[in-house]
C-alpha positions in Angstrom: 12.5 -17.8 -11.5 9.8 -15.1 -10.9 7.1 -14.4 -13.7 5.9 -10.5 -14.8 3.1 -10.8 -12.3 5.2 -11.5 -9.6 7.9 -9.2 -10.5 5.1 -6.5 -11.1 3.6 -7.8 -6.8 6.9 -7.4 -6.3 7.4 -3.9 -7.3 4.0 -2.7 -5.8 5.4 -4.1 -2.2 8.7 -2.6 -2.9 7.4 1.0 -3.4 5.2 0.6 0.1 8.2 -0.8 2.0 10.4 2.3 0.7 8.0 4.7 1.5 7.6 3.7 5.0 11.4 3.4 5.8 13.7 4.5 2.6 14.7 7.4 1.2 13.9 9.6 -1.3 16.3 8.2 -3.6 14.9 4.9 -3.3 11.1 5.5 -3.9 12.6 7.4 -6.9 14.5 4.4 -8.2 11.3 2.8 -8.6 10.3 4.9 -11.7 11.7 5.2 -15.0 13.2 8.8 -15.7 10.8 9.7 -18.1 7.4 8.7 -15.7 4.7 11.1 -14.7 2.9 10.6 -11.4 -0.3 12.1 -10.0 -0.2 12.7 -6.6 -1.0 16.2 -5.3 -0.7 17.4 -8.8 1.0 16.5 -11.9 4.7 15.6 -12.1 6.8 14.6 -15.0 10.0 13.1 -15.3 12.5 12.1 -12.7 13.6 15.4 -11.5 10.0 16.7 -10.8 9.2 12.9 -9.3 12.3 13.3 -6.8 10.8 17.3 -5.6 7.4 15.8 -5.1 8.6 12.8 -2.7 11.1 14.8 -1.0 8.1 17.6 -0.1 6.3 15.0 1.1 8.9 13.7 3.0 9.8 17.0 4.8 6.3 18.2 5.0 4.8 14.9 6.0 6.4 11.6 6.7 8.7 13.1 8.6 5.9 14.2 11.8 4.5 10.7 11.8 5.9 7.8 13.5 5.4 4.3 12.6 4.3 5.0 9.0 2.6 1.9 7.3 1.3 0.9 3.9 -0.6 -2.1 3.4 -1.3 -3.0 -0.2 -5.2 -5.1 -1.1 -4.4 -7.8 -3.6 -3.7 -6.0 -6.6 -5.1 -6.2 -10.1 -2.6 -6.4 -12.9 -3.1 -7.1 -16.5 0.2 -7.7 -19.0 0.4 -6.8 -22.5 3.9 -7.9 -23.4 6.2 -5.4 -21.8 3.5 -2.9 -20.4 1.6 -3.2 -17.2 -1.8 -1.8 -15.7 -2.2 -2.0 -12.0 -4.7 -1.1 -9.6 -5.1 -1.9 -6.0 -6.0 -0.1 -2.8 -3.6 0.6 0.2 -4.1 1.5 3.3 -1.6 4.0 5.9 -1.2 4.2 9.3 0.9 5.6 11.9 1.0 8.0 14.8 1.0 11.6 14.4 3.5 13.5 16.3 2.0 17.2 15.8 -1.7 16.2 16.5 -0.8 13.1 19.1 -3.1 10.6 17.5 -3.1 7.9 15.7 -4.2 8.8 12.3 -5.3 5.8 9.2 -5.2 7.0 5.5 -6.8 5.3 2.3 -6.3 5.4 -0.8 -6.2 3.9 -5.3 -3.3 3.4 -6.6 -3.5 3.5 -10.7 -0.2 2.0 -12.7 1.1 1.9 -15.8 4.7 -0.1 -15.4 6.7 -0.8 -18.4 9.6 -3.5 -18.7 13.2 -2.4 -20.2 16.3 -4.4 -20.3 14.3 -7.2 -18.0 13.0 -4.6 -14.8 9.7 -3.3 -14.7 9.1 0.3 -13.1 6.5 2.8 -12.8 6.0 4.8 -16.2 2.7 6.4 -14.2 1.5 6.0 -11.0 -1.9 8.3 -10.3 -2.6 8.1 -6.5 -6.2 8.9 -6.0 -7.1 9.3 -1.9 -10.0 8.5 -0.2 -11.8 10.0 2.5 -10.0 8.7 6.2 -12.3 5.9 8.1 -11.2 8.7 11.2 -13.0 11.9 9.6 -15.9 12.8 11.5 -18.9 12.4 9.6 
């Protein structure tokens, strides 16, 4: 029997693993319909979640190959059936267009709230960092 904080590890994981290889659906099923996430700008609720990930995804995921996120141990704090989370992840892969490999960085913020036993994202902020490949 997992506990909250590994349920919560869990979830974290799950969103990296779907990002790299699922699809939009999936990375969508992570949140809970009435979430907001930060990333590139403000989007609330399910519908405006699923146009943000599947711009991404055509714009692009789909010109890199390999794609890979690697989550630092996370920090997560319970209060009964709500969640913060922070933790830092890294992304690489191989650029198609430019024909390098390229290496991203970036903060992940949460807020994950448990219903009916399953904890999702109720608001993920995704704040990136400046590459470790950008010329100084």
């Amino acid at each position: 029997m997992m506990t909250d904080y590994e349920k919560i590890q869990n979830h974290l994981a799950k969103y990296c693993f779907h990002v790299d290889l699922a699809s939009v659906d999936e990375i969508v099923s992570l949140f809970w319909p009435d979430a907001r996430l930060e990333f590139g700008g403000a989007h609330e609720g399910e519908a405006a979640i699923r146009a943000c990930y599947q711009n991404w995804y055509d714009k692009l995921k789909a010109p890199v190959e390999g794609l890979r996120h690697m989550l630092h141990m996370p920090l997560i704090e319970i209060d009964g059936d709500t969640a913060r989370s922070q933790c830092y992840a890294d992304a690489d892969g191989h650029s198609v267009r430019k024909g390098k490999p390229i290496q991203n960085r970036a903060m992940f913020q949460d807020v994950l709230a448990k219903r009916r036993g399953e904890w999702r994202f109720l608001e993920r902020k995704i704040i990136w960092m400046r590459s470790l490949n950008e010329a100084e």
